[in-house]
C-alpha positions in Angstrom: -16.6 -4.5 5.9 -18.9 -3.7 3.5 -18.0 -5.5 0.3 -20.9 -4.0 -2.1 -19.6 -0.4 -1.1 -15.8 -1.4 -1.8 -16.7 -3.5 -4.9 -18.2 -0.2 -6.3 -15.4 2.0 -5.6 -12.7 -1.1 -6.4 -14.5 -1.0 -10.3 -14.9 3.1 -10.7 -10.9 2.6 -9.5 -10.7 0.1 -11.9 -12.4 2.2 -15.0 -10.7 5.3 -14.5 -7.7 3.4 -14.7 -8.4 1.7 -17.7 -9.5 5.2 -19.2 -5.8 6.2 -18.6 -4.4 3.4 -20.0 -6.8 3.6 -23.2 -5.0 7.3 -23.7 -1.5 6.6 -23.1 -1.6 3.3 -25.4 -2.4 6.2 -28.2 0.6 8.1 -27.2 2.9 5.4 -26.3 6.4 5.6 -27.9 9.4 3.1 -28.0 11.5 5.0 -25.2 8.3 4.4 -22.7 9.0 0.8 -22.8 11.0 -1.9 -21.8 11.8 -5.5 -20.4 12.6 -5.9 -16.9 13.3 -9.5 -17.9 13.7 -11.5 -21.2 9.8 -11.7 -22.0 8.7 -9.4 -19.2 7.5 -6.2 -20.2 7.2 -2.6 -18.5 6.4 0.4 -18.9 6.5 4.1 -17.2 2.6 3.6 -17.6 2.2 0.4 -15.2 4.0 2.3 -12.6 1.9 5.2 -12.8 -1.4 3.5 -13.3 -0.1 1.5 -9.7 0.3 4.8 -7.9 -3.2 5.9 -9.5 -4.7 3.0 -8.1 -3.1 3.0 -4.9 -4.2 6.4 -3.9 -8.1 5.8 -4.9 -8.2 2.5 -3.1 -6.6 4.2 0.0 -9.6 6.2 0.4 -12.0 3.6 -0.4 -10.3 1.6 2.7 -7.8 3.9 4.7 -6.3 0.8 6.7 -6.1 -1.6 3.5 -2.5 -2.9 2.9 -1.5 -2.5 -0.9 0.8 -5.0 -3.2 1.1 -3.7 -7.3 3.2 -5.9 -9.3 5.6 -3.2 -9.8 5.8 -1.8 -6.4 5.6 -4.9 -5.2 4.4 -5.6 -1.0 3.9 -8.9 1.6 0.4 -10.3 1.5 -1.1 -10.3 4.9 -4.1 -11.1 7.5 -4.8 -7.7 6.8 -7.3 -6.4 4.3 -4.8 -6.1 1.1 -5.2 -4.8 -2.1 -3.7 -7.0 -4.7 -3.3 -4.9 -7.9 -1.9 -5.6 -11.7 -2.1 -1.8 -13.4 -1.6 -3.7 -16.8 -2.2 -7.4 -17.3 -0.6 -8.4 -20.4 2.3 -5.3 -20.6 3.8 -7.1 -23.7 0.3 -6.3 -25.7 -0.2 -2.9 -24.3 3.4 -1.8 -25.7 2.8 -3.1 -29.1 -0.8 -1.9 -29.6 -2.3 -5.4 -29.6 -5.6 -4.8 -27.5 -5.9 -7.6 -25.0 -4.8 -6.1 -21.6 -6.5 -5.2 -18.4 -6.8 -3.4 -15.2 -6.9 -6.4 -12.4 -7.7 -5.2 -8.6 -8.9 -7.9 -5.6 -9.2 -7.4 -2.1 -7.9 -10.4 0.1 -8.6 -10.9 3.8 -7.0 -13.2 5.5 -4.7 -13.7 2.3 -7.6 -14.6 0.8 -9.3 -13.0 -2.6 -13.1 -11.3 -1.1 -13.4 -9.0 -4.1 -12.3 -8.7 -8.1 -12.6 -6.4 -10.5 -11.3 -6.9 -14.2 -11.5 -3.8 -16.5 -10.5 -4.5 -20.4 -9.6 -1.1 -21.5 -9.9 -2.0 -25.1 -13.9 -3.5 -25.1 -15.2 -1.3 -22.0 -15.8 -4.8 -20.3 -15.9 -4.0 -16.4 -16.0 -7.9 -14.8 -16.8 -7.5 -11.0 -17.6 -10.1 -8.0 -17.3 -10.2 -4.5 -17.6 -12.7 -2.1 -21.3 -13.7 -1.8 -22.9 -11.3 -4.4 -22.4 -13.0 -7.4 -20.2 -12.0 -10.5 -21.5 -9.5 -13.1 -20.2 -8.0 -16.6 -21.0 -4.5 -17.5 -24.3 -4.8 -14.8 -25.3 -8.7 -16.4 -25.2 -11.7 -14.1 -22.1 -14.3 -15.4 -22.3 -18.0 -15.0 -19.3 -20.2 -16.4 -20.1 -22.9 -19.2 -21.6 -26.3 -19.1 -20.1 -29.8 -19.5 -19.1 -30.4 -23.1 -16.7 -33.2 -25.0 -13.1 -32.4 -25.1 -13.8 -31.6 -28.7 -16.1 -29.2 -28.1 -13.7 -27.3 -25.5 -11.8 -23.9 -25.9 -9.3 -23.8 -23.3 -7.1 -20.6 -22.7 -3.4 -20.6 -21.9 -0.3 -18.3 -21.0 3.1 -18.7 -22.4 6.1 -19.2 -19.7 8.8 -16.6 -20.4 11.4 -17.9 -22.7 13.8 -18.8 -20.1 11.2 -20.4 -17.8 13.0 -23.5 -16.2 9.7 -25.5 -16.8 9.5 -24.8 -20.2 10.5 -28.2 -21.5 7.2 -29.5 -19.0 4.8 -26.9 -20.2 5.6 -27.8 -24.0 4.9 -31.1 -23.2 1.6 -30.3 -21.7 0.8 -28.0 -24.4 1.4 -30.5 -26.9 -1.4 -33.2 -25.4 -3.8 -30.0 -24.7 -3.8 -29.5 -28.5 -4.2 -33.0 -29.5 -7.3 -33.6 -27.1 -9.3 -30.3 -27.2 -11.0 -28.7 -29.8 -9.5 -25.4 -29.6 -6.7 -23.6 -27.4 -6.0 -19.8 -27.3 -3.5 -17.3 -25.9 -4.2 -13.9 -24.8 -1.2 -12.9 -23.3 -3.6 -11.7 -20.2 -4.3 -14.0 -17.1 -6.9 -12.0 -16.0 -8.7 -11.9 -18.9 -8.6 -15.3 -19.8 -10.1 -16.0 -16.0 -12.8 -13.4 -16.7 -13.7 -15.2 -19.9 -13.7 -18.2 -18.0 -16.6 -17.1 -15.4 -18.0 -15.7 -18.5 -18.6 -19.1 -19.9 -16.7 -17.8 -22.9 -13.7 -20.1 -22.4 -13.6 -24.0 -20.6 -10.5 -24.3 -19.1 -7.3 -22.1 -18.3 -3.6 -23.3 -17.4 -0.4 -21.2 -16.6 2.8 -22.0 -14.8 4.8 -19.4 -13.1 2.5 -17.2 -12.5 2.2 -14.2 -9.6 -0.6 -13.6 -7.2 -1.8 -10.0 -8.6 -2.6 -12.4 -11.8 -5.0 -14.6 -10.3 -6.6 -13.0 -7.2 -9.4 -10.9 -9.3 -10.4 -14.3 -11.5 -10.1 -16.2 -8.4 -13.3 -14.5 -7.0 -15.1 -14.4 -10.5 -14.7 -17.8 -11.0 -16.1 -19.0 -7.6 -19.1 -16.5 -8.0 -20.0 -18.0 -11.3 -20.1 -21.2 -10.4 -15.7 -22.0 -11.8 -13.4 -23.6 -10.1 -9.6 -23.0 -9.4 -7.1 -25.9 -8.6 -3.7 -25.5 -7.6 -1.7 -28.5 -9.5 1.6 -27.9 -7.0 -0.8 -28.5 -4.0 -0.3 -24.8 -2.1 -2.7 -22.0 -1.6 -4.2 -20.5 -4.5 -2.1 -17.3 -4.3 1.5 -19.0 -3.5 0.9 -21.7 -6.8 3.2 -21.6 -9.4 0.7 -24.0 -11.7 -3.1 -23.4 -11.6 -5.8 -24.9 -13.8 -9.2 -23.1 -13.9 -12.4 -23.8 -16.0 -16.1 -25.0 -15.4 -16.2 -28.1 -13.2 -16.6 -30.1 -16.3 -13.9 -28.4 -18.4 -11.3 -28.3 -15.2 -11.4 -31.8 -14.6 -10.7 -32.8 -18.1 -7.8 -30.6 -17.9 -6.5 -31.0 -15.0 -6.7 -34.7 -15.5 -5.1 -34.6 -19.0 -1.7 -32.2 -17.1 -1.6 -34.9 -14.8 -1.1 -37.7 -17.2 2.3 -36.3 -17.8 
């Protein structure tokens, strides 16, 4: 398998797509969305960047399993494609521009290769397994050690009706009180990218899927991140993960656990 080849046709996938979803944003209308879920956003444009994404990746890898978030699929042994057409739905559908394009490649069931398109900034984050992780063509690295104070650390909100919500509040709550600054995109994937980027410390999220974290999960081990899963299974079955720099994931993770 030759990971640079697919990596290169996994991030002109990954830009066209973006390029699509760049267009329809400016011709979305009200009717095109909706909520498959309190808090859980769709719309007739994830399901057709999916099929977009499917068919490109097919020929990039003709025996390559595929699983979208909306058409949903069984990870396997087999070489899968793990695909988000639109991380961070929610944003898309009201114009606010933090959402991406997320595509991995797992063997074995696990993440080989990620690409992370942001459709608003033209930022194409790519790495695969051994060759390092990249952003627009530059070599990433994620960020130093630094004082809680000096940390931005990244989070996703639970849906509203999220039976951990009551936990995540409470974790949220010391997060705030210990480090210097906390954000919220809205977009797993991007907050991973920014991550291996160096631009953020340390992530969290609860309840999470696997197309969220696959792409990052490569990123962040090529530039030097970390991923943890706090519930103690693999990577892509967690329902809690804490990522950052070695530094900033061990003051994290060791603050959630104080709980």
């Amino acid at each position: 398998m030759d990971l640079a080849l697919l990596l290169e046709k996994a991030r002109l996938a990954g830009v066209e797509a973006a390029a699509h979803i760049r267009h329809a944003q400016a011709a979305l209308q009200p009717a095109d969305a909706g909520q498959k879920a309190p808090g859980d956003w769709v719309t007739r444009f994830d399901r057709e960047v999916e099929e977009d994404l499917r068919e490109a990746l097919r020929h990039g890898l003709p025996e390559g399993r595929f699983v979208g978030e909306e058409s949903g699929g069984e990870l396997t042994d087999e070489p899968t494609w793990l695909v988000d057409p639109i991380d961070g739905t929610a944003n898309f559908a009201r114009g606010y521009p933090q959402y991406a394009v997320s595509i991995a490649l797992c063997v074995g069931r696990k993440p080989v290769l990620g690409v992370i398109v942001d459709a608003s900034r033209d930022e194409v984050f790519t790495a695969a397994a051994g060759l390092g992780a990249w952003l627009n063509g530059r070599r990433i690295s994620c960020a130093g050690a630094r004082l809680p104070v000096q940390c931005l650390v990244a989070t996703v909100f639970p849906k509203p009706d999220a039976p951990f919500m009551d936990d995540y509040l409470a974790e949220f709550g010391r997060v705030l009180k210990t480090f210097g600054q906390v954000r919220r995109s809205g977009a797993m994937a991007l907050e991973l990218a920014y991550v291996a980027a160096g631009r953020v410390d340390a992530f969290w999220e609860r309840g999470m899927g696997a197309w969220d974290a696959a792409a990052g999960i490569v990123l962040l081990r090529e530039a030097g991140a970390v991923m943890h899963a706090m519930d103690g299974l693999p990577l892509l079955e967690s329902r809690m993960l804490v990522a950052g720099s070695p530094a900033g994931a061990a003051l994290l993770e060791g603050l959630l656990k104080r709980g």
